[in-house]
Structure formats: C-alpha cells, structure tokens
C-alpha positions as CSV (number, residue, x, y, z in Angstrom):
1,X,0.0,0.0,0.0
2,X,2.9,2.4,0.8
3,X,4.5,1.6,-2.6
4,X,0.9,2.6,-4.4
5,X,1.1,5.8,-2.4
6,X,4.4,6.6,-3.3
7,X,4.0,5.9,-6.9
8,X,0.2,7.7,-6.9
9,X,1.6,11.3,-5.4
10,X,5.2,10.7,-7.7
11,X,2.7,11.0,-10.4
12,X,0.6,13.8,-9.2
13,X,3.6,15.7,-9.0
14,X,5.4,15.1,-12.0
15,X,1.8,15.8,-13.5
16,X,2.0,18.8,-12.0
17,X,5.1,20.0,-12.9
18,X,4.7,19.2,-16.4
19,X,1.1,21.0,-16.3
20,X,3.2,24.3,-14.4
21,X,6.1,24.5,-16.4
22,X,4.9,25.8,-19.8
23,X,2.5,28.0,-17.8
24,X,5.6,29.8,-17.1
25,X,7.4,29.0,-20.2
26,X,4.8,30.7,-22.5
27,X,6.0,33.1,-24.4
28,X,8.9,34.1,-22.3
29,X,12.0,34.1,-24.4
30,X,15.4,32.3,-22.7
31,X,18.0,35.4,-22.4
32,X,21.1,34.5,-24.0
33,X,23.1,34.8,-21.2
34,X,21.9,31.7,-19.9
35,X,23.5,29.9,-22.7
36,X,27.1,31.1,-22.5
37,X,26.9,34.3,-24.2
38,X,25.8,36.5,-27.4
39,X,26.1,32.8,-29.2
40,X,25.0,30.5,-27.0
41,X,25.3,27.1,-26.5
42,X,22.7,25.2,-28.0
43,X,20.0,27.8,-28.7
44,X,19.9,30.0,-31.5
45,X,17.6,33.5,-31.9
46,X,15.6,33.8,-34.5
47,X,13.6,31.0,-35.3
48,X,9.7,31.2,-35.8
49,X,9.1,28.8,-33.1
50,X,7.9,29.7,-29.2
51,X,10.0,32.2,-27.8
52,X,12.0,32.8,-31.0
53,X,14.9,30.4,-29.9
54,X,15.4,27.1,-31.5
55,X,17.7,24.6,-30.9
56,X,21.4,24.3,-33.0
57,X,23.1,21.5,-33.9
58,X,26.4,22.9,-34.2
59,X,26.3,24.0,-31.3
60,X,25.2,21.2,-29.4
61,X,27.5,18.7,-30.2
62,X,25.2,17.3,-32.9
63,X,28.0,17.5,-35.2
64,X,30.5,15.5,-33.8
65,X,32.3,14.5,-36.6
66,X,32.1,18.0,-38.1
67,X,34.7,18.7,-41.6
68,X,35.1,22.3,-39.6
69,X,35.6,23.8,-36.7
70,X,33.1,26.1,-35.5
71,X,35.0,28.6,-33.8
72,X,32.8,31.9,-34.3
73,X,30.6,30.8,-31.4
74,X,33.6,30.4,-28.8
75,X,35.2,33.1,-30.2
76,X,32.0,35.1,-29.3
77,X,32.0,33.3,-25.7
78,X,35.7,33.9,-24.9
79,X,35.7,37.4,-26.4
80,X,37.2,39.1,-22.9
81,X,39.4,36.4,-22.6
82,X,40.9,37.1,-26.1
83,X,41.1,40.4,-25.1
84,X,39.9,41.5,-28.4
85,X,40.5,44.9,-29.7
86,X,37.7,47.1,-30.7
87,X,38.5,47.2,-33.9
88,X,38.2,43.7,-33.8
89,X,34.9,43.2,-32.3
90,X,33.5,46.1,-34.5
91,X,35.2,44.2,-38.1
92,X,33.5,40.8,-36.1
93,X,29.8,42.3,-36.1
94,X,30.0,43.6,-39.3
95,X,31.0,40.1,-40.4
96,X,28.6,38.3,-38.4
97,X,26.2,41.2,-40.3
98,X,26.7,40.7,-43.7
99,X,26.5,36.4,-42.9
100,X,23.3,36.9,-40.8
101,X,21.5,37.7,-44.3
102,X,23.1,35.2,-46.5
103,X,22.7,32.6,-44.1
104,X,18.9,33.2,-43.6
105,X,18.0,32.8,-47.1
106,X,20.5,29.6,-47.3
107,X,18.8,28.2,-44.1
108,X,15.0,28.8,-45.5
109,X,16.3,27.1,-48.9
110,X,17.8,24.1,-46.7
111,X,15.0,23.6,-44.6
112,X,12.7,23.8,-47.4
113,X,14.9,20.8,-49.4
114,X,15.3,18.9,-46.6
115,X,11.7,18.8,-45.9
116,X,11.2,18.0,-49.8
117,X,13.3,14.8,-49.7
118,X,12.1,13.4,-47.0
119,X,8.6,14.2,-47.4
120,X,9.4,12.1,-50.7
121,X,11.4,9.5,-49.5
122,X,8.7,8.8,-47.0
123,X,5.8,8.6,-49.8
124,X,8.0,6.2,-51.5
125,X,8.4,9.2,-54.8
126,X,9.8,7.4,-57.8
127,X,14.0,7.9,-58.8
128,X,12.8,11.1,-61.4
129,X,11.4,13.0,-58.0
130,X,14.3,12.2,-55.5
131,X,17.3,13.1,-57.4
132,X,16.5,16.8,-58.1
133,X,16.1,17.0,-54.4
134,X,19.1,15.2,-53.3
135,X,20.7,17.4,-55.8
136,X,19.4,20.2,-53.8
137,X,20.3,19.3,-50.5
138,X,23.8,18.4,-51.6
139,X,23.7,21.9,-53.0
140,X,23.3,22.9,-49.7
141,X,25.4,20.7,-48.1
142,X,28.4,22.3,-50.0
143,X,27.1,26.1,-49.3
144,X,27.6,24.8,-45.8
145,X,30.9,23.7,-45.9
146,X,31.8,26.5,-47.7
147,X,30.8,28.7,-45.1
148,X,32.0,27.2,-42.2
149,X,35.9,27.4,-44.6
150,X,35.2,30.8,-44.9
151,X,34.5,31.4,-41.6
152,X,37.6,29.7,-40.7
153,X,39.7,31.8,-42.9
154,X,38.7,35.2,-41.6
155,X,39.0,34.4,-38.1
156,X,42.3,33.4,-38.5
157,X,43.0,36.9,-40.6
158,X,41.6,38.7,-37.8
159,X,42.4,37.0,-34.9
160,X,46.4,37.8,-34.1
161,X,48.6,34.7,-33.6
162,X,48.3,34.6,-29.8
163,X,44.6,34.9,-30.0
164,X,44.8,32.3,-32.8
165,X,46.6,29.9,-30.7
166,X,44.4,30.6,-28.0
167,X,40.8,29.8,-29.4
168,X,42.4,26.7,-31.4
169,X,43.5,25.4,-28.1
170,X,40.3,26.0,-26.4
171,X,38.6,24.5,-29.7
172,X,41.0,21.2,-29.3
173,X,40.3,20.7,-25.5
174,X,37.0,21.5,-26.0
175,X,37.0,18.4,-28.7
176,X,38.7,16.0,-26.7
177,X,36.8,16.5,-23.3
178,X,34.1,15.7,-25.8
179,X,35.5,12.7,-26.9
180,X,35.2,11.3,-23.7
C-alpha cells in the first residue's frame, strides 16, 4: 500500500510539474546569457518557433564529426578572454552582419529541401522525384561547408597569432573533453 502511495503522489507531482512549467514557459524568451553568451550554447535566436529560440546542432555537439571547426561561437563566448580589440569586435559584427543575411535565405532554402526529400522519401516518390532534391540538398550541403571554410579563414585573418593559438587550443580541448 505504501509503494501505491508513493507511486500515486510521484505521479501527481510530476503531472503537475509538467502542467506548471509551460505556464511559465509561455511566451517568455530564454536570455542569452543563460547559454554562454551572445552565441549561445545550444540555442539560437531567430527561429519562428515559441519564444523565438530554436535549438542548433552545431552548437550542441550534434555534429560530432564535423569537416570544420566552429570557432565563431567560442570566439563570441571567450571574447574578454581574447582580449579582443575594438577594432576587432566592430570588423567581427560587421561580419557576423553581412553572414546573418546570407545565411537566412541559405537556411530557408535548406529547410525547405530537406523537408522535400524526406517528405518524398517517405511517400515512396519514384528515382525522377528524388534526385532533383538530393541534388538540392547536396547543393546545400556544399554552401555549408563553404561557409564554415570561410568562416575559418577570416578568423584566423583577424584573430592575431596569440589569440589564434588561443581559441584553437580552447577548440582542441573543447574536442577531446568531448571525446570522452
């Protein structure tokens, strides 16, 4: 009887919790400090969903395996650290800018695509329907990669060597604490 108890008010309160939380949830948007600063760790501003934050991949470890480092984000988190110059941080917004808008349109265009394919794949679409989509997405795919090179490149034109040498190390220990 004490088990059924036990079990009856762990139930009514996890019931109630789960009734409670998006009562306070609604509409309130999650502040980006509480993800490790102006890029977060695992949420990302923007997106048409409750809130306006959404889940990122990159940025959650979803891409272990990943061709290229992301280093914007930590250079972003670890800016004091880097004790980056204002000319630095001022050439870093711009850049972060001018991506902001290419990157929207590339991220509507790969959301759209991915939803394509798999919307077909799952209807069972003949070969003729797939490959223009798979084409699409691998279009995508390689604007992606692209941009993550890119992004590579100009941090390591802006960044001096010390501060180079510094977010690479964070990046690497970062990587490996991952690993295990």
């Amino acid at each position: 009887m004490l088990k059924f108890k036990h079990a009856v008010s762990g139930w009514l309160a996890g019931t109630m919790m789960l009734a409670v939380m998006p009562a306070f949830a609604a509409g309130a948007e999650t502040p980006p400090a509480l993800h490790g600063g102006p890029m977060g760790s695992g949420m990302m501003p923007g997106h048409p969903g409750p809130g306006g934050w959404h889940h990122c991949l990159m940025r959650e470890g979803g891409w272990r395996n990943a061709p290229v480092p992301m280093l914007m984000p930590m250079v972003w988190r670890h800016a004091v650290d880097l004790k980056l110059t204002p000319a630095q941080e001022t050439d870093l917004q711009n850049w972060r800018a001018r991506q902001k808008k290419v990157m929207s349109a590339w991220r509507h265009h790969l959301q759209v695509h991915n939803t394509a394919l798999r919307d077909a794949l799952l209807r069972g679409a003949p070969g003729s329907t797939i490959a223009p989509l798979r084409k699409a997405v691998l279009k995508d795919h390689a604007t992606m990669l692209e941009h993550g090179i890119q992004q590579a490149r100009y941090l390591h034109k802006i960044l001096t060597p010390a501060q180079w040498h510094q977010i690479t190390t964070l990046y690497k220990a970062k990587e490996a604490k991952r690993e295990h």
